[in-house]
N, C-alpha and C positions, 0 to 999 in steps of 0.2 A: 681164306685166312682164318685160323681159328684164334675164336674169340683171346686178346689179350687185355687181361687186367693190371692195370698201373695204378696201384691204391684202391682208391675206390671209383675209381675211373676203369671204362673200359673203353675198347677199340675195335670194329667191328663191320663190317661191311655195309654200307648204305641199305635199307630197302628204297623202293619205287615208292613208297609213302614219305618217306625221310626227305624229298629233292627238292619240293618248294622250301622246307624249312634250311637245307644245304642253300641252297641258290641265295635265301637273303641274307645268311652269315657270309657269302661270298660276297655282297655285294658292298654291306657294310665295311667289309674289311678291305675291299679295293676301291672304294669310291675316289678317297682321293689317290689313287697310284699311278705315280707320273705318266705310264708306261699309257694306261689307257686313256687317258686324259688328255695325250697327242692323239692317239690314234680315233676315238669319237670326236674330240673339239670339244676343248671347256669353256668355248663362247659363250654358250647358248644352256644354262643348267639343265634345261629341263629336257632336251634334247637330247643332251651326255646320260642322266639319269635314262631314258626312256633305251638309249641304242647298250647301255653295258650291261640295262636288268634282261635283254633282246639275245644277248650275246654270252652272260654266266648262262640263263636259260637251255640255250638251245646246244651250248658246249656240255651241259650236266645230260641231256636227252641223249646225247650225241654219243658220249663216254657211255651213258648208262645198256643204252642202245648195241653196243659193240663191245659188252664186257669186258670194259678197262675199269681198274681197281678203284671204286673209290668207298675212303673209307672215315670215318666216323669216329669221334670222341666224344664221349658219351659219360656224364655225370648224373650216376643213376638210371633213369629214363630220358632225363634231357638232353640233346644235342648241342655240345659249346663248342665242336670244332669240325673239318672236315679239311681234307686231303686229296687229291684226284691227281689220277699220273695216267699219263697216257705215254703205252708204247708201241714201237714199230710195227707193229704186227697188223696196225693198222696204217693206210696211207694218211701223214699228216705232212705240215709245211702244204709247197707248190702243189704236193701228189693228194691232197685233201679233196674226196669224192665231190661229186658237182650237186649229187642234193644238198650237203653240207652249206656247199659254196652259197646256192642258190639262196639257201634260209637264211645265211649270216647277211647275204647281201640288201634281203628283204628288211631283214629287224636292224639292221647297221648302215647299211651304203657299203658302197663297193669299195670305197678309199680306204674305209675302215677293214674291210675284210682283208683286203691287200694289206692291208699292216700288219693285221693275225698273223697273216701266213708267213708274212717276212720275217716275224719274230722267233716261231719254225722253226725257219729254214736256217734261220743266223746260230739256233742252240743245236739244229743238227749237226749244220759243218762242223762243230767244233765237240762235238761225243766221240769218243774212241770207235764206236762200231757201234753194227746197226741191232743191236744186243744191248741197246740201255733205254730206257723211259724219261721221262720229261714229266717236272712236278707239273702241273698247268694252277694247281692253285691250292693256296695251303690258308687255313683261314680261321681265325678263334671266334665267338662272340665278343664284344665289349666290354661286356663286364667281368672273362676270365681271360681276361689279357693283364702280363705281369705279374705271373702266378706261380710260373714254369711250365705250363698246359703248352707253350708251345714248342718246350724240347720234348713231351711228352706225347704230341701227332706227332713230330717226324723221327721220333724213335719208334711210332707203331707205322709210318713209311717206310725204314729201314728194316724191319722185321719184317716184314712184308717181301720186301724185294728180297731180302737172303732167303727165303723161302722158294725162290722162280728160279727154277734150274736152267731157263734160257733167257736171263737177265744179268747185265754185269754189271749195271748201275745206274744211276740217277744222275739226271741233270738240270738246274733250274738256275733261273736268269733274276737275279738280284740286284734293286736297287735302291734298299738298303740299309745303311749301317748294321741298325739293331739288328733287321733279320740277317743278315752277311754274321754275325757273334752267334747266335742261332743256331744254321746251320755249320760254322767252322765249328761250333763246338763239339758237333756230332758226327763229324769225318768229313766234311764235304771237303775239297782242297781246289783251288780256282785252276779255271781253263781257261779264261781269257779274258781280259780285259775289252769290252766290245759297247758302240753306240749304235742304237737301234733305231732308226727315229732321228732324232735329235736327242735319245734319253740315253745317257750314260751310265751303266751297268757293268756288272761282273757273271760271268757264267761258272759256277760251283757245281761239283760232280762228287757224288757217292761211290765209288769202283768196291764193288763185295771184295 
């Protein structure tokens, strides 16, 4: 992806240096999302804390590992957002390699990994073809949240994906509202109304 500048913001592919500081804006930004808060157990906090920082981790190695996009918004030198799409071209869902398995099951438990995977498997059914990617995680800092930095990642998402000549589009599982205004504002149009879990959501899709 060649470098894109939005003001004075750019947008720009991760290094392997950049992934601890990626992993804790992910972490911040989905601590409380319902989504994994079924699937770790919000019992026990320190528990849910210990298996989601186990599981952004080893998903950022995992993507980085198997050159899938991930990509970086970048104010100045500083990192305030991040991006990671993973597509088919790797086995994900059920078809998720068994080292994968093995480590998520380790840093998570196995009921949680089974959740990963069902959630997959519920946004693949429902892709047009096996020619579209999956956000896995879109994510600001704190303090440039409510800025517009966040239609400014998934327009360097979108840019990105019309650049992949064997990509037809994007799809991520949203639950909610604000981010559902978000991405409708930037093309996404819904595929299906779908509970994952007990978590009720919407599955929105990019088509180039």
């Amino acid at each position: 992806m060649e470098n894109q500048t939005l003001e004075h913001y750019k947008a720009v592919y991760l290094t392997a240096e950049d992934l601890r500081v990626a992993a804790s804006i992910i972490y911040n930004a989905y601590y409380d999302d319902p989504f994994f808060l079924e699937v770790f157990g919000r019992e026990d906090s320190s528990v849910y804390e210990q298996k989601l920082r186990a599981a952004i981790r080893e998903e950022l190695n995992t993507l980085w590992q198997q050159d899938q996009p991930l990509i970086g918004l970048f104010d100045g030198e500083r990192l305030i957002g991040v991006a990671c799409v993973i597509t088919q071209q790797i086995p994900i869902g059920q078809s998720r390699y068994w080292h994968w398995r093995l480590k998520m099951v380790l840093g998570t438990g196995w009921k949680s990994t089974q959740g990963l995977m069902e959630k997959e498997t519920c946004l693949l059914s429902h892709l047009p073809s096996e020619k579209c990617g999956i956000l896995q995680f879109i994510a600001l800092t704190p303090t440039e949240q409510k800025k517009g930095n966040g239609a400014k990642l998934v327009e360097a998402v979108l840019s990105w994906c019309d650049e992949q000549p064997n990509l037809e589009g994007i799809g991520v599982f949203v639950n909610d509202p604000k981010h559902h205004k978000v991405f409708s504002a930037q093309g996404f149009n819904s595929l299906a109304n779908v509970t994952i879990g007990h978590v009720k959501g919407e599955i929105l899709f990019y088509a180039k």
